[in-house]
C-alpha positions in Angstrom: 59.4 132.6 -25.1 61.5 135.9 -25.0 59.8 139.6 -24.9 60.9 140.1 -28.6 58.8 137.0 -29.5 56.2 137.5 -27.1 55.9 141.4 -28.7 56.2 139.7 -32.2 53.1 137.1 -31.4 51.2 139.7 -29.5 51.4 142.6 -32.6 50.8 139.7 -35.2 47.2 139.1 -33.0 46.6 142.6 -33.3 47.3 142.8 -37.1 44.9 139.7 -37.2 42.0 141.4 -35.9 42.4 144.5 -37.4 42.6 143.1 -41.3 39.6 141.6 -39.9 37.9 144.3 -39.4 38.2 145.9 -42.1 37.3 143.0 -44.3 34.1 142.6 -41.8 33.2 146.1 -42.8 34.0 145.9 -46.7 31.5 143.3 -47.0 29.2 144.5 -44.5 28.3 147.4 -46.6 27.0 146.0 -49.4 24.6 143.9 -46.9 23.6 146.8 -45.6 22.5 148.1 -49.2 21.0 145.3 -49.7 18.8 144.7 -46.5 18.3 148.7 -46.7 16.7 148.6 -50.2 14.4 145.4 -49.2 13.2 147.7 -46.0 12.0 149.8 -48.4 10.3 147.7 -50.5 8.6 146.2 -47.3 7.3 149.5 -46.5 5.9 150.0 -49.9 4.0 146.4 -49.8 2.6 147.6 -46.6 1.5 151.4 -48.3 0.5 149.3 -51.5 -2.0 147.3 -49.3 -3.7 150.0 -47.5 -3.7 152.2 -50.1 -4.5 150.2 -53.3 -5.5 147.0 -52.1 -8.0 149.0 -49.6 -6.9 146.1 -46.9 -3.7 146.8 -44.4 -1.7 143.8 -44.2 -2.8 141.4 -41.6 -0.3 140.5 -39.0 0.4 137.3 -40.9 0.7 139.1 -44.1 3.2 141.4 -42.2 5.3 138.7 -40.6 5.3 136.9 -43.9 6.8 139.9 -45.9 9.7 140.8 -43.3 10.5 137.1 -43.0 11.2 137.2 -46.9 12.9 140.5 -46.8 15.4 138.6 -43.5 15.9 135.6 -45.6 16.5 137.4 -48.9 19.3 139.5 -46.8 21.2 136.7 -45.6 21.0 135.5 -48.7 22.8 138.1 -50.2 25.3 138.0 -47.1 26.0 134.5 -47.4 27.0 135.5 -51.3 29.3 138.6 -50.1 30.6 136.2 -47.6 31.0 133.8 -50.0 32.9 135.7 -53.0 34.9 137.0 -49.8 36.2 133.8 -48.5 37.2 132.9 -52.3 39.1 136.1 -52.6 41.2 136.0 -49.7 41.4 131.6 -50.3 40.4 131.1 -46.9 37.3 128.6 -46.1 33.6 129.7 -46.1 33.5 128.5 -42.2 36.6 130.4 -41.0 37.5 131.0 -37.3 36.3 134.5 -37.8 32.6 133.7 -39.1 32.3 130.5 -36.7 33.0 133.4 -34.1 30.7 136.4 -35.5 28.0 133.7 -35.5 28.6 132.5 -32.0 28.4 136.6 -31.1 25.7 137.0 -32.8 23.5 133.9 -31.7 22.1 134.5 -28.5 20.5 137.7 -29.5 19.5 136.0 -32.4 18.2 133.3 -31.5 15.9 135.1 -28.8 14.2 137.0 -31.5 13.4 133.8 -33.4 12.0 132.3 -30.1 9.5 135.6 -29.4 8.5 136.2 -33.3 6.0 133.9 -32.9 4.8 134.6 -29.4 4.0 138.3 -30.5 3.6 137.7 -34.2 0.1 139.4 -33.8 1.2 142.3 -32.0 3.7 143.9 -34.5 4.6 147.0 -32.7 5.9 144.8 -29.9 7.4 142.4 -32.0 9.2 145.0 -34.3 10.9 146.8 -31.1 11.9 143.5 -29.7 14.0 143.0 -33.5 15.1 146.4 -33.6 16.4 145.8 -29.9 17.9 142.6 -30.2 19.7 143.4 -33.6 21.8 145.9 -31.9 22.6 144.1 -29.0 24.2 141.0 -31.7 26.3 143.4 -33.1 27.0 144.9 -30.1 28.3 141.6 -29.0 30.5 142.0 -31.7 32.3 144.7 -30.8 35.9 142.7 -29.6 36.4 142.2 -33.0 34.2 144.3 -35.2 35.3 147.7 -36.5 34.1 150.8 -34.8 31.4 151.8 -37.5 29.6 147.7 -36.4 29.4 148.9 -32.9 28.3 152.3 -33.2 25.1 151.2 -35.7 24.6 148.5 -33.0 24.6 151.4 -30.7 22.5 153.3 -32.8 19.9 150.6 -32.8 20.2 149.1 -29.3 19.2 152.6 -28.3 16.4 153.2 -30.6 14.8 149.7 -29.4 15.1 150.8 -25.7 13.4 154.3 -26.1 10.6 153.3 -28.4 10.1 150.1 -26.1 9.5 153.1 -23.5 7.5 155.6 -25.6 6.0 153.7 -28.6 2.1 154.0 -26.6 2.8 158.0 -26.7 4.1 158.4 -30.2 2.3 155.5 -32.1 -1.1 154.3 -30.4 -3.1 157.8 -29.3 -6.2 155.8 -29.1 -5.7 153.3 -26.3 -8.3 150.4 -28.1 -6.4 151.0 -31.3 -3.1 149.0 -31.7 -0.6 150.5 -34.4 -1.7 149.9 -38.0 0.7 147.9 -39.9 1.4 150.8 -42.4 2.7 152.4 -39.1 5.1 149.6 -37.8 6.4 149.0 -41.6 7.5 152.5 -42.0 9.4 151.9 -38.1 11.3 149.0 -39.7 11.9 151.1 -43.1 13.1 154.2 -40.6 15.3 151.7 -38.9 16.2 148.5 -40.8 16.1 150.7 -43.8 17.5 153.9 -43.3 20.2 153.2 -40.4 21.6 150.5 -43.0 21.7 152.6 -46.4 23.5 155.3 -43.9 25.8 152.8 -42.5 26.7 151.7 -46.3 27.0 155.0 -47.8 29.4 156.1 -44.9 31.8 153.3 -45.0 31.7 154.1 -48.8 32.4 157.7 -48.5 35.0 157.3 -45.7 36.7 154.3 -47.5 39.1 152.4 -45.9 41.9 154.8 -46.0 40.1 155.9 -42.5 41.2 152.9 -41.2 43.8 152.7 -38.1 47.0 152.1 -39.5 47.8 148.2 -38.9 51.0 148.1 -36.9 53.9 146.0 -38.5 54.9 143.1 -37.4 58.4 143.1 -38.8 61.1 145.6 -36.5 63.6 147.7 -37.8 66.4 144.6 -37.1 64.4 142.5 -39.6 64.5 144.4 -42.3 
């Protein structure tokens, strides 16, 4: 292979992760609405129980209601993802999903494995998520744009100082574990209000923010 085709092949893998990107972000915005909204609303089951119900939400109750709110999310990925892959006529299992999955996984699946080993100590369980979560989409970071990696960022550090602080700030009575009111509104602060400010930046930045994609075609091709 000569430089000129070794140049050509190299800018070509550039351009490749860079469109990439931007599609990842495109359609990671409207899941970020989406899941936002939904953190919400699980915030407002939880004030709805204590408040009108007269009963907080057990930590059943509570592992029930975020469980919905996770798999009513990727629901509404997998349909972004979906209308996506139709757009651009490219399959639903592309290279680039079968490799944001394998990113993602590990982080994953070690949340799934602890949910139910701390599933009645919310507090716990809720920094481990909001730990985790950032450090799958930190893992995506070699192919992500820069907004992915700076919300993981934003998250990965928010797990690690409440992790460190949450006995200080949430539990002033030592024989009195958070109420479930309390860890709701962390995952509504968080999972809520990190993602509906992730969405409504890419929004407002569009994509015209975007690094220029560099061409793969030289002034002697033209």
């Amino acid at each position: 292979m000569t430089d000129s085709d070794s140049a050509s092949s190299q800018l070509r893998v550039i351009r490749s992760l860079m469109e990439r990107a931007t599609v990842y972000r495109s359609l990671s915005a409207p899941t970020a609405l989406v899941g936002g909204l939904l953190s919400l609303g699980g915030f407002a089951t939880a004030y709805y129980a204590k408040h009108h119900r007269h009963q907080p939400l057990s930590p059943t109750e509570f592992l029930i209601v975020w469980l919905v709110i996770l798999a009513l999310t990727c629901m509404a990925n997998a349909i972004f993802l979906w209308r996506g892959s139709i757009q651009r006529d490219e399959p639903f299992f592309s290279s680039g999903m079968k490799c944001a999955l394998s990113s993602l996984a590990p982080a994953f699946f070690a949340a799934a494995v602890m949910t139910p080993l701390l599933m009645h100590r919310p507090i716990e369980l809720v920094l481990l998520w909001v730990t985790l979560y950032g450090m799958g989409l930190l893992a995506t970071q070699h192919f992500a744009p820069r907004s992915i990696v700076v919300l993981g960022l934003t998250f990965f550090l928010t797990g690690c100082g409440l992790l460190v602080s949450w006995k200080h700030f949430f539990m002033p009575n030592p024989h009195l574990e958070p109420s479930a009111l309390v860890v709701s509104g962390i995952m509504a602060a968080t999972f809520g209000g990190y993602h509906l400010a992730y969405a409504a930046a890419v929004w407002a930045l569009g994509e015209e923010r975007s690094e220029p994609v560099p061409s793969t075609t030289g002034p002697e091709n033209v």
